[in-house]
C-alpha positions in Angstrom: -25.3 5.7 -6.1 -25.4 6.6 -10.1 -28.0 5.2 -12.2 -24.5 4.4 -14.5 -21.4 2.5 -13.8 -19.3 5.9 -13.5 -16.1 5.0 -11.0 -13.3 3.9 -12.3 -10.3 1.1 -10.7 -7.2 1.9 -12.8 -4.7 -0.2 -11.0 -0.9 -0.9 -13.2 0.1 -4.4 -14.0 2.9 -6.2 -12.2 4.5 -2.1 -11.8 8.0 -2.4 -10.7 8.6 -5.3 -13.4 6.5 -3.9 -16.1 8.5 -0.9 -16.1 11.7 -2.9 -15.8 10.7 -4.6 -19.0 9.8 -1.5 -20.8 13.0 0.6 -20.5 14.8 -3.1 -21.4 13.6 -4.5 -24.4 15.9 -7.6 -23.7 13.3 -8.3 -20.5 10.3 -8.2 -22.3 8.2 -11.9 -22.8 10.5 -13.1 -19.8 10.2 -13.9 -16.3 11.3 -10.5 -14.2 12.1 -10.7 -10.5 12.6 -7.2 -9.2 14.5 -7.7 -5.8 16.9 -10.0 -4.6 16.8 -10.7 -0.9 12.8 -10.1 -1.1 11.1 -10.3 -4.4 9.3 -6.5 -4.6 7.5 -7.6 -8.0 7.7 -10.5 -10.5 6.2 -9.9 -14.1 3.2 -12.1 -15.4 5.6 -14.8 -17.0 7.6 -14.9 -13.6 4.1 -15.3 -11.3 3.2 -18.1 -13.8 6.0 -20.2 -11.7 4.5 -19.1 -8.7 7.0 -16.3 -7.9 4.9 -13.8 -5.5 5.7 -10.1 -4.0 7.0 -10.5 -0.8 8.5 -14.1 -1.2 12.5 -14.5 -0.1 14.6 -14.6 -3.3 16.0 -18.2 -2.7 12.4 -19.4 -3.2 11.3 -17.4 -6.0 14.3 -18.3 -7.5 13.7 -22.3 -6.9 10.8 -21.9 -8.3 11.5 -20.1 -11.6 15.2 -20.8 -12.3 14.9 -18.9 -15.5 14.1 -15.5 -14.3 15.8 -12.7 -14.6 16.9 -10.8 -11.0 17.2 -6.9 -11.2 17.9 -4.2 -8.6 14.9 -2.0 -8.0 15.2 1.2 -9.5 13.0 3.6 -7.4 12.9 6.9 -8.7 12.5 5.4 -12.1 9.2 4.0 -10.6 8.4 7.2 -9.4 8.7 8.9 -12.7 6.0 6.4 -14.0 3.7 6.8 -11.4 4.1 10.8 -11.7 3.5 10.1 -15.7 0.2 8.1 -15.2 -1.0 9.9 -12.5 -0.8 13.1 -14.6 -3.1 11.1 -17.6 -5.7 10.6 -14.8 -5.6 13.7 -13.8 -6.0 15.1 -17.3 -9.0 12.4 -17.4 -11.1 14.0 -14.2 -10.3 16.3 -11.8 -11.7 13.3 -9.6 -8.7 11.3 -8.7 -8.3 9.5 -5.6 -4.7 7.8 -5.6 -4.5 4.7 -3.1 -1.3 3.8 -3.5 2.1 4.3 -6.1 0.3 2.5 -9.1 -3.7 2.7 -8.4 -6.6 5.3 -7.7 -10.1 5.9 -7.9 -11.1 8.2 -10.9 -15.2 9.8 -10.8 -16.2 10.8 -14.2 -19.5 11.4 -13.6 -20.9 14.5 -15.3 -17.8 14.2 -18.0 -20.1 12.0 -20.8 -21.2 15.2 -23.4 -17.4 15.6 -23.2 -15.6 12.7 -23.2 -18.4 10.3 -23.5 -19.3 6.8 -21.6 -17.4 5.9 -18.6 -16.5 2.9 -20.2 -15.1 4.9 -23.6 -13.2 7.1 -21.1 -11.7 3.7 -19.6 -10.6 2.8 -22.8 -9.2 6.0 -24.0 -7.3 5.9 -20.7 -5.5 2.4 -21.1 -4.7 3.6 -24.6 -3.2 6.8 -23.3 -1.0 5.0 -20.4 0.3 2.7 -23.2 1.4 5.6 -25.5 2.5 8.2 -23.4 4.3 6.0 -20.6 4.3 2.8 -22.3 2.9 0.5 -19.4 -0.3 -1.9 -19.1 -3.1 -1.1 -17.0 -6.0 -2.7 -16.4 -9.1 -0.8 -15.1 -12.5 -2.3 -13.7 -15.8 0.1 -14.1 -18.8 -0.3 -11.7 -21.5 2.3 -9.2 -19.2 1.8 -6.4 -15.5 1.6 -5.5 -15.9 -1.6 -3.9 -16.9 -2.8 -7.2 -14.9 -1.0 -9.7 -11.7 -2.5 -7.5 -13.1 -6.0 -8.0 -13.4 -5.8 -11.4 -10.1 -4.5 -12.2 -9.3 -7.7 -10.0 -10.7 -9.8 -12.5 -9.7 -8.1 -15.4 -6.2 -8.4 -15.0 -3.6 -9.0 -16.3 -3.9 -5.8 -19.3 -7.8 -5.4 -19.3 -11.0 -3.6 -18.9 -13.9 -4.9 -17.3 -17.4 -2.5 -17.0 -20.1 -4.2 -14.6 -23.2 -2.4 -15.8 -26.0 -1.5 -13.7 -28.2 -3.8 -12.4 -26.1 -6.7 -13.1 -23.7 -6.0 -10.0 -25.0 -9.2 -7.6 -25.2 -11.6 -10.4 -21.2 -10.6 -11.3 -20.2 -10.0 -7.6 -22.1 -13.3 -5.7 -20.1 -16.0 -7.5 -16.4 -15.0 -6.2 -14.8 -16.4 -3.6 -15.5 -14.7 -0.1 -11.8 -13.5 0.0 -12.3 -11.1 -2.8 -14.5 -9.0 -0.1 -12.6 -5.7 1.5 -11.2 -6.8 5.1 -11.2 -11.0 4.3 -8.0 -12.3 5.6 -6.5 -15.5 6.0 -8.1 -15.6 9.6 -11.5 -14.5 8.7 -11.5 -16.5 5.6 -10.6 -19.4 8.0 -13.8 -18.3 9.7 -16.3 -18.3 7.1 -14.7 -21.4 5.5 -15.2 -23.2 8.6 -19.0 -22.3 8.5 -19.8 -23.2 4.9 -19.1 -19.8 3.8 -17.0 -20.3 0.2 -18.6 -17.3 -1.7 -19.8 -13.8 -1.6 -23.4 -15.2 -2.3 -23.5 -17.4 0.7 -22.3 -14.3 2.6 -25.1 -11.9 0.9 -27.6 -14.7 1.9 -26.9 -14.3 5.9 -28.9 -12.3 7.8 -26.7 -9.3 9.6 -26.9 -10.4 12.7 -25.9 -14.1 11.6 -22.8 -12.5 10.4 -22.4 -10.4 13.6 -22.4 -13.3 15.7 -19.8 -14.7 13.6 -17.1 -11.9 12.8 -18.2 -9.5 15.1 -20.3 -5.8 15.3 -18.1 -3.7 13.0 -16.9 -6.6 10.6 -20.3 -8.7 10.4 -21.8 -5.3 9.3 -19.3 -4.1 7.3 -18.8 -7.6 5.0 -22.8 -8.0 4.8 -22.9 -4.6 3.1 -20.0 -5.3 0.5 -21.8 -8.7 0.0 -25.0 -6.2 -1.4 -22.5 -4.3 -3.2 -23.2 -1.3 -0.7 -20.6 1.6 -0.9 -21.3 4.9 -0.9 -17.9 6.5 -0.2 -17.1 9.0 -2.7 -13.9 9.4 -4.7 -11.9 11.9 -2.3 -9.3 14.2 -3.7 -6.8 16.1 -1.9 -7.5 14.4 1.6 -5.2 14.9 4.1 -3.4 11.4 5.2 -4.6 10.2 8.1 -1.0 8.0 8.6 2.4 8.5 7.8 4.4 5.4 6.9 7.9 3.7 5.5 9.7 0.1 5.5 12.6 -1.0 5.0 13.5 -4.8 3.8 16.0 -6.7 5.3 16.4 -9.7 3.3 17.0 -13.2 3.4 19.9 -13.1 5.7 20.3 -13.0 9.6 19.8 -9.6 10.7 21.6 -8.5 14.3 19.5 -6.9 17.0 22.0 -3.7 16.0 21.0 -3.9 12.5 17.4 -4.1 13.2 18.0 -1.0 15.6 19.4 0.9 13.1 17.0 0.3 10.7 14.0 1.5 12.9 16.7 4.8 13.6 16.6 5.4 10.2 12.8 4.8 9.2 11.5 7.3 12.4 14.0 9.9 10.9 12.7 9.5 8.1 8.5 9.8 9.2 9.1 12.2 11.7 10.8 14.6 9.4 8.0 14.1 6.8 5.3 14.3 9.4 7.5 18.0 10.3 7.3 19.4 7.2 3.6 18.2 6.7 3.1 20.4 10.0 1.5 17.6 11.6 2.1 15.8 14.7 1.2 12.3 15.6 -0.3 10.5 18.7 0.1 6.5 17.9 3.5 4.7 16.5 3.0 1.6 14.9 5.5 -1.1 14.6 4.6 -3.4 11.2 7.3 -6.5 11.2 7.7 -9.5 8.4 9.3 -12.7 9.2 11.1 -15.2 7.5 8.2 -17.7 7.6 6.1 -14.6 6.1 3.4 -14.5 8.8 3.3 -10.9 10.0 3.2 -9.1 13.9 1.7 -5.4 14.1 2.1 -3.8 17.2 1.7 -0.1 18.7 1.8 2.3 21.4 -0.5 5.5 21.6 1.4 8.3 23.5 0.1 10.3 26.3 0.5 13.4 24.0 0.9 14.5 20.4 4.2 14.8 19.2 6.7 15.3 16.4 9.7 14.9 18.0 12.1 12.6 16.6 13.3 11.4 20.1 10.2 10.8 21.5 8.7 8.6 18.4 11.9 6.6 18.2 11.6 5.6 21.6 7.9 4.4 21.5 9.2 2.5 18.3 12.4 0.6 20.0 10.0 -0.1 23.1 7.5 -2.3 20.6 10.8 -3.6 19.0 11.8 -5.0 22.2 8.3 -6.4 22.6 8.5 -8.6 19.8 12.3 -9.4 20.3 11.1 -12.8 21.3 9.9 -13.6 18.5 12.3 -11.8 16.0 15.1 -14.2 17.8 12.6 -17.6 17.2 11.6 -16.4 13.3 14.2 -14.2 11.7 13.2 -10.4 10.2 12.9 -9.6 6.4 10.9 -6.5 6.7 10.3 -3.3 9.4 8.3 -0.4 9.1 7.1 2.0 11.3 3.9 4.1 10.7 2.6 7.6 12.4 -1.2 7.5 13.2 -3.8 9.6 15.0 -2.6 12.7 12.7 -3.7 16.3 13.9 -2.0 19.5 12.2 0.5 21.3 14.2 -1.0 24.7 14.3 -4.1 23.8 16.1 -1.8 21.9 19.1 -0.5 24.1 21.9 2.5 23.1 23.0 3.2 21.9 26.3 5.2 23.1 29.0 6.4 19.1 28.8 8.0 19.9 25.8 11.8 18.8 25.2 12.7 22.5 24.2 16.4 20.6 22.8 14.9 18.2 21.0 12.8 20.4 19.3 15.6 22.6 18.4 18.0 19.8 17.6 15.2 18.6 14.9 14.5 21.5 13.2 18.3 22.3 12.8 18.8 19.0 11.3 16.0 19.8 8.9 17.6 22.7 8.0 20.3 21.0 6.7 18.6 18.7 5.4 16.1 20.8 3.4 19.3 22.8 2.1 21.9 20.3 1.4 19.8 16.8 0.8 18.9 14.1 2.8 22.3 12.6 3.2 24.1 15.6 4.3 23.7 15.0 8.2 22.7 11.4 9.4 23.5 9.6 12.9 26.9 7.8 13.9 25.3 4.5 14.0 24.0 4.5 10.4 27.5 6.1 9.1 28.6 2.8 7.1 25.7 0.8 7.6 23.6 -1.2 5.0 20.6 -1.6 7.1 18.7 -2.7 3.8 16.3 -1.7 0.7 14.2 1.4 1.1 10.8 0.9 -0.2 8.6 3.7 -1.4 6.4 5.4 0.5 2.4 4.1 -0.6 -0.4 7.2 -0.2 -2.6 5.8 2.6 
């Protein structure tokens, strides 16, 4: 661990809406809802009402009548995250990007240049605001854990350095849910035992937490709890998952609709897990229902594959798993996700193979590759509005 706070949390406020409210000044001081069936982001003034990400529009709207409702504009959120991105980039060559709107960024070594890490955090914000005209907050610490807790608490439009030695007196008064890996159920858990803060947590003995969550989760949570992290900022990893979703909305969705949804989200993986020459081994169904509790379930295959066929098959036999309780909950959100990621060129084939499938997919990506996505697409999504695309988030 550095002897200085030197990892930097940049993560960009409320994304979708803040940029929403930057390219219309008319949006700017009110309540945004991006998303109508399914609220993708709400700005500040909007979550003061209560109005979360991933809440059915009816509600969000009950609870902020005032707000304004705009379509999602994807590839202008794209363009901003390529825009911010390239600042941190031009900040270290250490950049490890979690997700569409926040990474890890190392500037160790970078002080005689650029100074302090926490001048450099400054400088950052600054730049984000001038050159792409969106807030960000960042959170500076030793570790990653850390530096993404700060920026927690920094937020909304701030910068929060936790300087060294002062980590456990900053870290042990938060709530125990502010700890990588608490969930509602394990919150439940340490909440039932007297276990409100990240304090009481630190002050267990490992094996008292072990008995309690688990081997890999005791251990895992009483480490954090002593601000123990010593993964390094990675750059240019290669993903270990492959994922999209797709939501559905507020409204009844038909088995067929569902279906052709899943059709078009495995066409879409599979042909990016192609042209990443990598195959997969486990297909992972992710599922959102009306009442917003959540159902993951997957299949590991006998065999790595990258066949179209073969993955949408594993994904329509978990869809008919959880048909049960799709019927008793209603659907607002699929997505399927590739795991267990090996590259292509160090998998012989098998003599198993489906020679036509393979052939059938890499003519389609032919097409595809020369023409655009939309210039070859099944029957059954010809005419179908199977929902709202959502970006694809780096793993």
């Amino acid at each position: 661990m550095s002897a200085q706070p030197e990892i930097l949390h940049a993560d960009l406020d409320s994304f979708y809406a803040s940029v929403e409210q930057r390219d219309d000044h008319r949006l700017r001081g009110r309540p945004v809802i991006v998303g109508s069936g399914v609220v993708l982001a709400a700005s500040y003034e909007a979550k003061a009402y209560g109005v979360r990400t991933a809440m059915g529009g009816r509600q969000a709207r009950r609870l902020c009548p005032r707000a304004v409702v705009v379509p999602p504009r994807m590839s202008a959120y794209s363009e901003a995250s390529r825009a911010v991105f390239a600042v941190f980039e031009d900040t270290t060559p250490l950049v490890e990007g979690l997700s569409i709107d926040e990474a890890f960024l190392d500037v160790r070594g970078l002080e005689r240049l650029a100074g302090a890490a926490p001048e450099i955090a400054a400088r950052l914000r600054e730049t984000v605001r001038e050159q792409v005209g969106l807030p960000i907050t960042v959170g500076v610490a030793r570790t990653k854990f850390l530096a993404k807790v700060a920026s927690a608490s920094a937020k909304p439009d701030g910068l929060l350095v936790v300087p060294a030695g002062s980590e456990l007196e900053f870290l042990h008064p938060l709530p125990v849910e502010r700890l990588w890996g608490v969930g509602r159920v394990t919150s439940e858990r340490l909440r039932s035992r007297g276990l409100v803060t990240v304090g009481q947590v630190a002050a267990l003995p490992e094996a008292a937490l072990v008995d309690v969550l688990g081997r890999a989760a005791g251990r895992h949570l009483h480490a954090l709890a002593h601000n123990r992290d010593p993964r390094p900022v990675r750059t240019g990893r290669r993903r270990c998952s492959l994922g999209a979703q797709r939501a559905l909305g507020a409204r009844w969705t038909s088995p067929a609709e569902i279906d052709s949804s899943v059709i078009a989200l495995v066409d879409r993986v599979a042909r990016r897990l192609r042209s990443g020459r990598r195959r997969c081994r486990t297909v992972v169904l992710r599922l959102r229902f009306d009442d917003f509790t959540r159902a993951t379930r997957s299949l590991t295959l006998p065999r790595l594959t990258d066949q179209s066929t073969t993955i949408l098959a594993a994904a329509r036999s978990l869809l008919a798993s959880v048909a049960p309780l799709i019927a008793a909950r209603g659907l607002t959100l699929v997505g399927v996700k590739l795991t267990n990621l090996e590259d292509a060129d160090g998998v012989q084939l098998s003599l198993l193979e489906d020679w036509r499938s393979i052939a059938l997919d890499a003519a389609v990506d032919e097409v595809r590759s020369r023409h655009g996505s939309g210039s070859i697409t099944r029957g059954v999504l010809v005419g179908r509005g199977a929902g709202l695309e959502l970006p694809l988030l780096p793993d």
